[in-house]
PDB file with SEQRES, HELIX, SHEET and CRYST1 records, atoms N, CA, C and O in Angstrom:
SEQRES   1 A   71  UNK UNK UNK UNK UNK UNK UNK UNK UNK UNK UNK UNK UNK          
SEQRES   2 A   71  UNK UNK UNK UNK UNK UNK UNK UNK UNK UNK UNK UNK UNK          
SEQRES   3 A   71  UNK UNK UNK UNK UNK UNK UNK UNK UNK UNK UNK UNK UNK          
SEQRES   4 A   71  UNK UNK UNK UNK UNK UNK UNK UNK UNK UNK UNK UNK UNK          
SEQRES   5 A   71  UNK UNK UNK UNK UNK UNK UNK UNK UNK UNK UNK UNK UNK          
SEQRES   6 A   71  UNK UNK UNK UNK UNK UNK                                      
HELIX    1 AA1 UNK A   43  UNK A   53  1                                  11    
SHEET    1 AA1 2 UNK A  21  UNK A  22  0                                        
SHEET    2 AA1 2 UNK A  62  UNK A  63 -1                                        
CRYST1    1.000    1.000    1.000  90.00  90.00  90.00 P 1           1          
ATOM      1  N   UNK A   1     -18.507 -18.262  -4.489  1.00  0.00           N  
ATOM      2  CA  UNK A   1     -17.637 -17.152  -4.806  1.00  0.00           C  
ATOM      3  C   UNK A   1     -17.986 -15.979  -3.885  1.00  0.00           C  
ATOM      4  O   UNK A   1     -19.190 -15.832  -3.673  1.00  0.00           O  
ATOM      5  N   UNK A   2     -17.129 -15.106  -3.292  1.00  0.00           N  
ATOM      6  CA  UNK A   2     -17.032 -14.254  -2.360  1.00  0.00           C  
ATOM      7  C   UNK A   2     -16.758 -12.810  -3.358  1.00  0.00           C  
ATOM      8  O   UNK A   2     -16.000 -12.739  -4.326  1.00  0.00           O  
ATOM      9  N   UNK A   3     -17.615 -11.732  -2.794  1.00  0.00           N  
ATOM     10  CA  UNK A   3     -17.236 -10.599  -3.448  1.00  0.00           C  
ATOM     11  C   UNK A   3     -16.263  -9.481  -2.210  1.00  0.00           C  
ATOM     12  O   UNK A   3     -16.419  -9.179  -1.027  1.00  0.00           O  
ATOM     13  N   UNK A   4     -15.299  -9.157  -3.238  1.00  0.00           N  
ATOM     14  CA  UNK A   4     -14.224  -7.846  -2.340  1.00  0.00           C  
ATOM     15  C   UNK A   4     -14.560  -6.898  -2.844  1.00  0.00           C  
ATOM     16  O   UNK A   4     -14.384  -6.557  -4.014  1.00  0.00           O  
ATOM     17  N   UNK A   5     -15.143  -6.303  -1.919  1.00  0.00           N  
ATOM     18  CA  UNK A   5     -15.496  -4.583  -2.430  1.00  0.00           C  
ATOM     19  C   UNK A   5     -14.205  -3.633  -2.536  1.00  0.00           C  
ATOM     20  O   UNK A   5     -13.913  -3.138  -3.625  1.00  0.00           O  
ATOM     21  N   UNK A   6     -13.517  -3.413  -1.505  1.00  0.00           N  
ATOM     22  CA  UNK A   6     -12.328  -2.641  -1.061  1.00  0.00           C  
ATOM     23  C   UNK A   6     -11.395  -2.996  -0.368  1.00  0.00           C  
ATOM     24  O   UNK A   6     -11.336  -4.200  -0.618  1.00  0.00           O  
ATOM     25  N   UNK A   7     -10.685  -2.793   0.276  1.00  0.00           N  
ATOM     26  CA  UNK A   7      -9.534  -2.323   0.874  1.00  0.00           C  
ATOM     27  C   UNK A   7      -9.584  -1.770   2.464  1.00  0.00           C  
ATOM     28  O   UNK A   7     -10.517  -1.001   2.695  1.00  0.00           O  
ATOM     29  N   UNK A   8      -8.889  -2.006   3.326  1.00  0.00           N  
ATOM     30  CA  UNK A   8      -8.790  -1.125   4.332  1.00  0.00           C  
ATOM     31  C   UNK A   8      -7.392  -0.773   5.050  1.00  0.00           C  
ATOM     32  O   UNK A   8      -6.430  -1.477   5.355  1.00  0.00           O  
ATOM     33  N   UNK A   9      -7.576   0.136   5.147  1.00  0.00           N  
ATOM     34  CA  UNK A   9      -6.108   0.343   5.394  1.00  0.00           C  
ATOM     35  C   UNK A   9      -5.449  -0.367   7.238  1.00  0.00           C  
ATOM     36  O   UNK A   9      -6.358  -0.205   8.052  1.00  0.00           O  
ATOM     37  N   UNK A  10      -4.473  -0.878   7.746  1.00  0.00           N  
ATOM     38  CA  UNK A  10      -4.102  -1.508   8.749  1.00  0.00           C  
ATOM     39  C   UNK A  10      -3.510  -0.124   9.888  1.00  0.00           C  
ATOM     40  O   UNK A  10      -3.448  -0.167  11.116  1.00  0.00           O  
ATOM     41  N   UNK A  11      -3.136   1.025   8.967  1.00  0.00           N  
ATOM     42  CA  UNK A  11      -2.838   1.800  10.130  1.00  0.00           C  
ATOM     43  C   UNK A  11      -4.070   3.097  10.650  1.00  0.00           C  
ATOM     44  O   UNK A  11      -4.222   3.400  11.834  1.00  0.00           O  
ATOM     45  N   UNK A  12      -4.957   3.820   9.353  1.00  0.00           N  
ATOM     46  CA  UNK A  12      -5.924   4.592   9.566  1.00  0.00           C  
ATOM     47  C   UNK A  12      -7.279   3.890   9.777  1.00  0.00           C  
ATOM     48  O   UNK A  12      -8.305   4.441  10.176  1.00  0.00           O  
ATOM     49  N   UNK A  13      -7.115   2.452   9.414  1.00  0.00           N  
ATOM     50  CA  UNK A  13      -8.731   2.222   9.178  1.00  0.00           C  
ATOM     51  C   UNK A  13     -10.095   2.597   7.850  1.00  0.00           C  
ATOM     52  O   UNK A  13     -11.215   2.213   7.511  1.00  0.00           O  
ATOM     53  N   UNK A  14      -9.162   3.476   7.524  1.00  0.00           N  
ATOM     54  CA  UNK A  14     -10.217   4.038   6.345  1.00  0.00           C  
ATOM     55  C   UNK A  14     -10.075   2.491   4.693  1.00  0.00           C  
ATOM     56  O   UNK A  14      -9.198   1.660   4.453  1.00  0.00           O  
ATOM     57  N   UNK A  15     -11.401   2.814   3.991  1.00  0.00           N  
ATOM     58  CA  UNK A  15     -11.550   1.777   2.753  1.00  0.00           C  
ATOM     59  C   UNK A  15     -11.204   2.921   2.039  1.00  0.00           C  
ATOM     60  O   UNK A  15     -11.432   4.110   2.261  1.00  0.00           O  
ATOM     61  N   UNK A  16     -10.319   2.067   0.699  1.00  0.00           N  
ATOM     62  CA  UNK A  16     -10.059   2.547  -0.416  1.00  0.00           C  
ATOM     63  C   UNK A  16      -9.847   1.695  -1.092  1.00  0.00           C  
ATOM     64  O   UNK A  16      -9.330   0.616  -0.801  1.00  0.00           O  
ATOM     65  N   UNK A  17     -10.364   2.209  -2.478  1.00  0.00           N  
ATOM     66  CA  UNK A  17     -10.292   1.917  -3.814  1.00  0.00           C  
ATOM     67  C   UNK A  17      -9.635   2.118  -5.090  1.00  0.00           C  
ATOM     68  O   UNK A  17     -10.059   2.387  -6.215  1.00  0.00           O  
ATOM     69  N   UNK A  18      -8.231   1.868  -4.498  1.00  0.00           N  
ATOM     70  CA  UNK A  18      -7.035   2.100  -5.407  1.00  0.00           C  
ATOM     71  C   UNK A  18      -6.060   1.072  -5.354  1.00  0.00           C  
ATOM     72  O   UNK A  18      -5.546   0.559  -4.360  1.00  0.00           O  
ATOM     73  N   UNK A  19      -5.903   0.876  -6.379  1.00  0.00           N  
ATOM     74  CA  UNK A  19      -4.867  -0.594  -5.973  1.00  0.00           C  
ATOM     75  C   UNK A  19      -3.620  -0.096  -6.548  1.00  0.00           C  
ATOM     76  O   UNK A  19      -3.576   0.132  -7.756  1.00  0.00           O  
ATOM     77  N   UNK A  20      -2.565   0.101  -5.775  1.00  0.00           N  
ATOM     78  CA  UNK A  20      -1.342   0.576  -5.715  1.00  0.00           C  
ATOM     79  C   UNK A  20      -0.243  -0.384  -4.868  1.00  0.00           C  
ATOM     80  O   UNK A  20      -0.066  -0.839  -3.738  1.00  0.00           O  
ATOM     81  N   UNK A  21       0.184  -0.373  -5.805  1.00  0.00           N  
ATOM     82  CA  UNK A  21       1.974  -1.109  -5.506  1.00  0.00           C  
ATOM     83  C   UNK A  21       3.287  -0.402  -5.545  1.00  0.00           C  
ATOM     84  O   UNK A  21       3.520   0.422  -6.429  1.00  0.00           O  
ATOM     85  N   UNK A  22       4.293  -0.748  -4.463  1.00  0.00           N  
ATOM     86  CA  UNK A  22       5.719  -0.319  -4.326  1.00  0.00           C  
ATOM     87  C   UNK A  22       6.860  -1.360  -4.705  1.00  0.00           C  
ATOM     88  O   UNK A  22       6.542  -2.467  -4.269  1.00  0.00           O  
ATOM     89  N   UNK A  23       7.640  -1.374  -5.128  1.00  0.00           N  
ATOM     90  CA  UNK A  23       8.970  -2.480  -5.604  1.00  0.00           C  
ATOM     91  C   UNK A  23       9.092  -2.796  -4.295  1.00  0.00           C  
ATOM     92  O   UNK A  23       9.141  -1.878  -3.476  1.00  0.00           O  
ATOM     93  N   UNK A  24       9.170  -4.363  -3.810  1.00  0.00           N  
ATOM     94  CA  UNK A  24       9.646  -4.887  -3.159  1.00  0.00           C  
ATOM     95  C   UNK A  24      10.309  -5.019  -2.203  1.00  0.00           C  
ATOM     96  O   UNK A  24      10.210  -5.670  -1.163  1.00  0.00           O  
ATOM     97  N   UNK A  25      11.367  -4.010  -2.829  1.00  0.00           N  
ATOM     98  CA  UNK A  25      12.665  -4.110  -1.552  1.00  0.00           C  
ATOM     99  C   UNK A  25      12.365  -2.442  -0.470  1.00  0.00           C  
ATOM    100  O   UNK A  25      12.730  -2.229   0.686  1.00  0.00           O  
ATOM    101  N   UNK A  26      11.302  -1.191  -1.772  1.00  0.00           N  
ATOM    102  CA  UNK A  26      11.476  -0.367  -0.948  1.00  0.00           C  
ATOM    103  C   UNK A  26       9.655  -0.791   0.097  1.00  0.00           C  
ATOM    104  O   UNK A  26       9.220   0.081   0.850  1.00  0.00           O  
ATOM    105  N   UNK A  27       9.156  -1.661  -0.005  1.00  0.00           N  
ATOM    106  CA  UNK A  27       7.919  -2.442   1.320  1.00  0.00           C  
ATOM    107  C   UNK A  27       8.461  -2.539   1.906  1.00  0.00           C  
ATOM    108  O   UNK A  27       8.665  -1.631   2.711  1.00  0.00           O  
ATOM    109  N   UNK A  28       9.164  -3.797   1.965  1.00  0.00           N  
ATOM    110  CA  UNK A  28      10.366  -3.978   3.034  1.00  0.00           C  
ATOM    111  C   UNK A  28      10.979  -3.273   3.636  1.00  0.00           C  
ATOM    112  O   UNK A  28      11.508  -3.670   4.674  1.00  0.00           O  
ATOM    113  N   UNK A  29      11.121  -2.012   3.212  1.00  0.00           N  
ATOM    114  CA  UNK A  29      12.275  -1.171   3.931  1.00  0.00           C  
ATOM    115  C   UNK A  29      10.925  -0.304   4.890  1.00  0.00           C  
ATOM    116  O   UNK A  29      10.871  -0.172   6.113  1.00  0.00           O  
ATOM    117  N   UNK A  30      10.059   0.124   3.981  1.00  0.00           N  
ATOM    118  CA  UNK A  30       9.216   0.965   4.715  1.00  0.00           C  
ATOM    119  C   UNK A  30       8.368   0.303   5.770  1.00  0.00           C  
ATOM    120  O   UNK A  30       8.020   1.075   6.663  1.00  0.00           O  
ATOM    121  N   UNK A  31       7.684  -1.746   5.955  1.00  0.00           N  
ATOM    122  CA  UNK A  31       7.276  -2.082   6.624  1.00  0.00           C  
ATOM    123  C   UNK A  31       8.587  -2.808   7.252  1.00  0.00           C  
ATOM    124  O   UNK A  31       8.351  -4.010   7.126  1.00  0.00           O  
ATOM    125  N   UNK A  32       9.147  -2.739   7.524  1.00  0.00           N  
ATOM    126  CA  UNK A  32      10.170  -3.224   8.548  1.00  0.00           C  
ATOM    127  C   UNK A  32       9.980  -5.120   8.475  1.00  0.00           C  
ATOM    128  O   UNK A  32       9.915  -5.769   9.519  1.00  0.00           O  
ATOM    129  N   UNK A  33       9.920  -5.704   7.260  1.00  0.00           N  
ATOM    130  CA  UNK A  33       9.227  -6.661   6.923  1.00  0.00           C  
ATOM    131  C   UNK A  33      10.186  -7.580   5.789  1.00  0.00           C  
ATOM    132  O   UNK A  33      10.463  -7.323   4.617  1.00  0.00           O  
ATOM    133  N   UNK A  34      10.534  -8.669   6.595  1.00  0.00           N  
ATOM    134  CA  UNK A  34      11.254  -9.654   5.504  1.00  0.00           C  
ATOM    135  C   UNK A  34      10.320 -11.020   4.792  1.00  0.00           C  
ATOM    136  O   UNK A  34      10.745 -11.885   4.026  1.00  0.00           O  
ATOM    137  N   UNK A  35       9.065 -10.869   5.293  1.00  0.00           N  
ATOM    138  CA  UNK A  35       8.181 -11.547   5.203  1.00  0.00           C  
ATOM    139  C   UNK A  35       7.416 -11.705   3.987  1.00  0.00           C  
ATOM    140  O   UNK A  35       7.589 -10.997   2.995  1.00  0.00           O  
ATOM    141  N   UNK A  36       6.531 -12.680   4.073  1.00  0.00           N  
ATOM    142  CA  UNK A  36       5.951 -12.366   2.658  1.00  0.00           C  
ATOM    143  C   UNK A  36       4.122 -12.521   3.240  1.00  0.00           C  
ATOM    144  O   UNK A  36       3.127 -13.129   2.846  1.00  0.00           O  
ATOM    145  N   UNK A  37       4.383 -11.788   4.120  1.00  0.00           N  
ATOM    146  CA  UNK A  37       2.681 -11.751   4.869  1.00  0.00           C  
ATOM    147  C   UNK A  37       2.028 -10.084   4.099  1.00  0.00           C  
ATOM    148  O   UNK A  37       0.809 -10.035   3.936  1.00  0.00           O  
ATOM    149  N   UNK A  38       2.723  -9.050   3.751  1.00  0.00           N  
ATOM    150  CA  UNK A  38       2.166  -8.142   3.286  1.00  0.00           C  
ATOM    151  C   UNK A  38       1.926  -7.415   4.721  1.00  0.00           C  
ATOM    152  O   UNK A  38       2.557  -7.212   5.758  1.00  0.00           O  
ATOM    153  N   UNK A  39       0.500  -7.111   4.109  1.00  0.00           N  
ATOM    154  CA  UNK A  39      -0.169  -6.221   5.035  1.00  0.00           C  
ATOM    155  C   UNK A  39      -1.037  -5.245   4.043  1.00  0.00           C  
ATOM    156  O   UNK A  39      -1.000  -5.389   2.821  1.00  0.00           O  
ATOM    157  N   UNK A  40      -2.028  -3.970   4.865  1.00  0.00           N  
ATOM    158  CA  UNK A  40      -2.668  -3.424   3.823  1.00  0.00           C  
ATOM    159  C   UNK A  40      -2.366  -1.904   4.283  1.00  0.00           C  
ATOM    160  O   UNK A  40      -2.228  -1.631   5.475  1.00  0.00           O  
ATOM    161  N   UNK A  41      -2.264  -0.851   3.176  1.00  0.00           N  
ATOM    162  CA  UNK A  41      -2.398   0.385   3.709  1.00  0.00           C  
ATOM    163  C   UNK A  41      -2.501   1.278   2.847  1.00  0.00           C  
ATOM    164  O   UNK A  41      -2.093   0.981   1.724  1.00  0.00           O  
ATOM    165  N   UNK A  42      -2.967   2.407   3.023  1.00  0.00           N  
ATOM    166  CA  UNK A  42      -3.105   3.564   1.787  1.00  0.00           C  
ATOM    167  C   UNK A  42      -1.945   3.838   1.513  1.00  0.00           C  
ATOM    168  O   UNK A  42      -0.861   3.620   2.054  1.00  0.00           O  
ATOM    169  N   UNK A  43      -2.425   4.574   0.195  1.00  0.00           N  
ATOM    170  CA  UNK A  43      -1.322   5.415   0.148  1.00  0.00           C  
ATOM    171  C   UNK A  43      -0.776   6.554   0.781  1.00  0.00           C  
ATOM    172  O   UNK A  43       0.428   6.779   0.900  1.00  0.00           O  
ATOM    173  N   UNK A  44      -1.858   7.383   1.249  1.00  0.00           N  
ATOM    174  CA  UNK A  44      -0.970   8.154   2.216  1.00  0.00           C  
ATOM    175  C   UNK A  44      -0.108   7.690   3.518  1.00  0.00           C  
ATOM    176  O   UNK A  44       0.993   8.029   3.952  1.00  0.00           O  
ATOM    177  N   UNK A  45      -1.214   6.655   3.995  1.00  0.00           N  
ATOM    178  CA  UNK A  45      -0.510   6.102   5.481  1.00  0.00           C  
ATOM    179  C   UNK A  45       1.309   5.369   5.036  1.00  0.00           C  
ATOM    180  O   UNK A  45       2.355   5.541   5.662  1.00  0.00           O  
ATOM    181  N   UNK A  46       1.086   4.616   3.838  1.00  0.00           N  
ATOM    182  CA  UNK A  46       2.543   4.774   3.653  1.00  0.00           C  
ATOM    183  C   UNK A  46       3.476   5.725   3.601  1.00  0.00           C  
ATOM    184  O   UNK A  46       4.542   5.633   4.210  1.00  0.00           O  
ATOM    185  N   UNK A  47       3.164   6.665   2.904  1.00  0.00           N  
ATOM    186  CA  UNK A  47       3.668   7.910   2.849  1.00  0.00           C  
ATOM    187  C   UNK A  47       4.602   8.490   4.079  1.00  0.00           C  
ATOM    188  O   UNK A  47       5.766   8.824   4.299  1.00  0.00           O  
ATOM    189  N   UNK A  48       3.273   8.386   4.759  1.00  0.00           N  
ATOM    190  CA  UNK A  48       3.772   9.650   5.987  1.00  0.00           C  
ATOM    191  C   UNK A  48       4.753   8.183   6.623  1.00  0.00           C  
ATOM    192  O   UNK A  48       5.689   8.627   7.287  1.00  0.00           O  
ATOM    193  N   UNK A  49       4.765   6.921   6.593  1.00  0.00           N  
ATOM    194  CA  UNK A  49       5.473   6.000   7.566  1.00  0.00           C  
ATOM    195  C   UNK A  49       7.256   5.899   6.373  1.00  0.00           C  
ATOM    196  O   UNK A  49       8.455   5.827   6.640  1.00  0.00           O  
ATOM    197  N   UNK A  50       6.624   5.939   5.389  1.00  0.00           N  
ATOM    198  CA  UNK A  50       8.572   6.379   4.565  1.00  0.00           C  
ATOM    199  C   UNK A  50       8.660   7.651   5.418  1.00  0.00           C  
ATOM    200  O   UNK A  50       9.090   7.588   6.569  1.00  0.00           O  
ATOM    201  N   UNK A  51       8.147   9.119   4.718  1.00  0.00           N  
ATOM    202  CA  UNK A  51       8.970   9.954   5.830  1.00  0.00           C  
ATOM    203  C   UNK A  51       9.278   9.835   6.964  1.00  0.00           C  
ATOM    204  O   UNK A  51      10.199  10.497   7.442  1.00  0.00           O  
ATOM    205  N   UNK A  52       8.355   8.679   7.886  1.00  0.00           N  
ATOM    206  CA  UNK A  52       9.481   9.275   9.259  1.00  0.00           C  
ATOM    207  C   UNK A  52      10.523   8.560   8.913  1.00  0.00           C  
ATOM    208  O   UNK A  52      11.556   9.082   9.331  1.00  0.00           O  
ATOM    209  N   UNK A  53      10.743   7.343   8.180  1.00  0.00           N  
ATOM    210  CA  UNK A  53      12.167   6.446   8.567  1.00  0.00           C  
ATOM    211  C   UNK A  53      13.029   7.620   7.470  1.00  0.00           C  
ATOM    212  O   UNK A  53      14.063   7.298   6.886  1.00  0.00           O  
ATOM    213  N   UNK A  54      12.570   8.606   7.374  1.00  0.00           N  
ATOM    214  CA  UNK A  54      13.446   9.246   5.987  1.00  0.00           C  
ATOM    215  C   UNK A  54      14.009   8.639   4.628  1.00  0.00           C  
ATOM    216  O   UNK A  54      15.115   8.771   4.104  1.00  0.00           O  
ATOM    217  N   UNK A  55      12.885   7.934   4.234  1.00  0.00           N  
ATOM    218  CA  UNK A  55      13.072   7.284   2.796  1.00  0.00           C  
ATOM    219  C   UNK A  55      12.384   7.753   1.334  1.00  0.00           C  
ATOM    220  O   UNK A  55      11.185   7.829   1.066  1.00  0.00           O  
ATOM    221  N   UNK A  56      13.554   8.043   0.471  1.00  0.00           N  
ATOM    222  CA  UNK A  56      13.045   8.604  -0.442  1.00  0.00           C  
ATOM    223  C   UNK A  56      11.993   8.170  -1.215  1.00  0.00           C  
ATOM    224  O   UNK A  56      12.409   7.030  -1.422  1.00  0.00           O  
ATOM    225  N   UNK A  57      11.332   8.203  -1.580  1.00  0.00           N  
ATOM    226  CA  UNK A  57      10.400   7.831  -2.635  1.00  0.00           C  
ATOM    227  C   UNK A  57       9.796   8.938  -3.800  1.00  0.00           C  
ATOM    228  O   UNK A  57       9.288  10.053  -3.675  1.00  0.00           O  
ATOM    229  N   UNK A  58      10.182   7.858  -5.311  1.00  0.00           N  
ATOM    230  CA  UNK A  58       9.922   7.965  -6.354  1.00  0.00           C  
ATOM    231  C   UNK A  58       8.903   7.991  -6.976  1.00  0.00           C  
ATOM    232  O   UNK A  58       8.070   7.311  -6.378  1.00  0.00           O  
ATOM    233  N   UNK A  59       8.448   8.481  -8.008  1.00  0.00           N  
ATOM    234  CA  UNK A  59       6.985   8.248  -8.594  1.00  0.00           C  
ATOM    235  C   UNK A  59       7.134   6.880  -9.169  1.00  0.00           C  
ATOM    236  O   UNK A  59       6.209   6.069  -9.120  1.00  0.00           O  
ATOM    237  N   UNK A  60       8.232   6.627  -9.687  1.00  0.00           N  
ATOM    238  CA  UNK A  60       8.220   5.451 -10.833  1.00  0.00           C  
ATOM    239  C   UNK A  60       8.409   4.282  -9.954  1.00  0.00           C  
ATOM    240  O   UNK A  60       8.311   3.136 -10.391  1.00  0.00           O  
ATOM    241  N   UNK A  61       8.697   4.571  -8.635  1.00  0.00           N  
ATOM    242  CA  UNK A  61       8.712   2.939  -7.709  1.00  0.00           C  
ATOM    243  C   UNK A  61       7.210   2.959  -7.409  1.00  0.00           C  
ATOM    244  O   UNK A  61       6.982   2.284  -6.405  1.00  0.00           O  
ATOM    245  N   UNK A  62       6.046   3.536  -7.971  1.00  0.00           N  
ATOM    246  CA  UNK A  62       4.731   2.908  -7.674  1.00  0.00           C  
ATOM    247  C   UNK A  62       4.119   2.915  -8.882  1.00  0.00           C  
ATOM    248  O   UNK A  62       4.319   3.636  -9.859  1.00  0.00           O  
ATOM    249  N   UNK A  63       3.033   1.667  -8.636  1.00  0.00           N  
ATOM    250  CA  UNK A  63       1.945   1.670  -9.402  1.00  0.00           C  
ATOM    251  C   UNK A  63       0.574   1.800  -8.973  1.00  0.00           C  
ATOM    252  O   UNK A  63       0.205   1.223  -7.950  1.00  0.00           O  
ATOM    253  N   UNK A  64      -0.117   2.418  -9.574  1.00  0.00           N  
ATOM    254  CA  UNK A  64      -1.281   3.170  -9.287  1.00  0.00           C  
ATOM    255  C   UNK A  64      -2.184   2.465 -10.321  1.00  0.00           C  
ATOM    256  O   UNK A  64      -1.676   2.225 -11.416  1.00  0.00           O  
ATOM    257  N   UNK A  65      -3.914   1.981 -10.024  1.00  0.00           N  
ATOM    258  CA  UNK A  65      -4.837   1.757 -10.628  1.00  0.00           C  
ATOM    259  C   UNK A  65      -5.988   1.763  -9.811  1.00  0.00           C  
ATOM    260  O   UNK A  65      -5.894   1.495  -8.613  1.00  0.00           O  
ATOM    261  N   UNK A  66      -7.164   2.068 -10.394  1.00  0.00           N  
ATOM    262  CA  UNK A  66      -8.621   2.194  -9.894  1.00  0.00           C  
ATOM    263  C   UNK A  66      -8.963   0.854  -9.556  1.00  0.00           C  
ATOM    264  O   UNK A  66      -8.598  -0.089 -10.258  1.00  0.00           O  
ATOM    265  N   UNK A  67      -9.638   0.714  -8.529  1.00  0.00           N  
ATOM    266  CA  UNK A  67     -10.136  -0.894  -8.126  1.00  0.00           C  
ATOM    267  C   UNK A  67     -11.914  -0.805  -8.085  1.00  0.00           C  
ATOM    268  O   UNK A  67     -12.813  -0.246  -7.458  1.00  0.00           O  
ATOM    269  N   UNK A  68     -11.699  -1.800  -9.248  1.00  0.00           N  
ATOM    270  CA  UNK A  68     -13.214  -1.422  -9.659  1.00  0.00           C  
ATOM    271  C   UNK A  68     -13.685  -3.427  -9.447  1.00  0.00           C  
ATOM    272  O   UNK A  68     -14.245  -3.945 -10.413  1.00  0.00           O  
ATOM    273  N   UNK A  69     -13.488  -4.031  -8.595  1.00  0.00           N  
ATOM    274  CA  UNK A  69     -14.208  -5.512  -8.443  1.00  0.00           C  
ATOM    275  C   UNK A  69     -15.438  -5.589  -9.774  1.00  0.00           C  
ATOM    276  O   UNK A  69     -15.369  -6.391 -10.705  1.00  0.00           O  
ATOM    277  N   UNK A  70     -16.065  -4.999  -9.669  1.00  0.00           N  
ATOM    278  CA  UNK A  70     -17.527  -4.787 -10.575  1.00  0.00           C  
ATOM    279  C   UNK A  70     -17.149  -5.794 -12.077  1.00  0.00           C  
ATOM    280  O   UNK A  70     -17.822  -6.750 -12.465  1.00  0.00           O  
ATOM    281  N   UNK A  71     -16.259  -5.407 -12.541  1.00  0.00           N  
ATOM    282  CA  UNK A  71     -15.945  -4.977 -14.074  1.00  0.00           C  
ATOM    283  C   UNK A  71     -15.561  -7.077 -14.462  1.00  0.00           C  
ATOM    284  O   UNK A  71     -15.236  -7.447 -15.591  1.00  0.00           O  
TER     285      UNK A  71                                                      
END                                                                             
């Protein structure tokens, strides 16, 4: 068995420890992505990559939780 500490993000590089999700169709829209390969990134680095394509985003299209592997 392998332990995952964190996260790293694919566009800043930085680890984090938040496990956060977007609905589907608005990933896709924001990673330019019909795929089902994913990818990894904070939440801010998403952020700032919806604003440039100028896409709105909602509070209620994410989910937010602490990533605690440990527990």
């Amino acid at each position: 068995m392998w332990f995952w500490e964190y996260e790293s993000c694919d566009d800043c590089g930085k680890c984090f420890k938040i496990c956060w999700g977007v609905k589907d169709n608005l990933w896709k829209q924001v990673m330019n992505r019909d795929d089902e390969l994913g990818g990894s990134l904070c939440v801010d680095c998403f952020i700032i990559r919806a604003n440039k394509k100028r896409i709105e985003l909602r509070q209620e299209d994410f989910t937010l939780e602490i990533f605690n592997p440990q527990i």
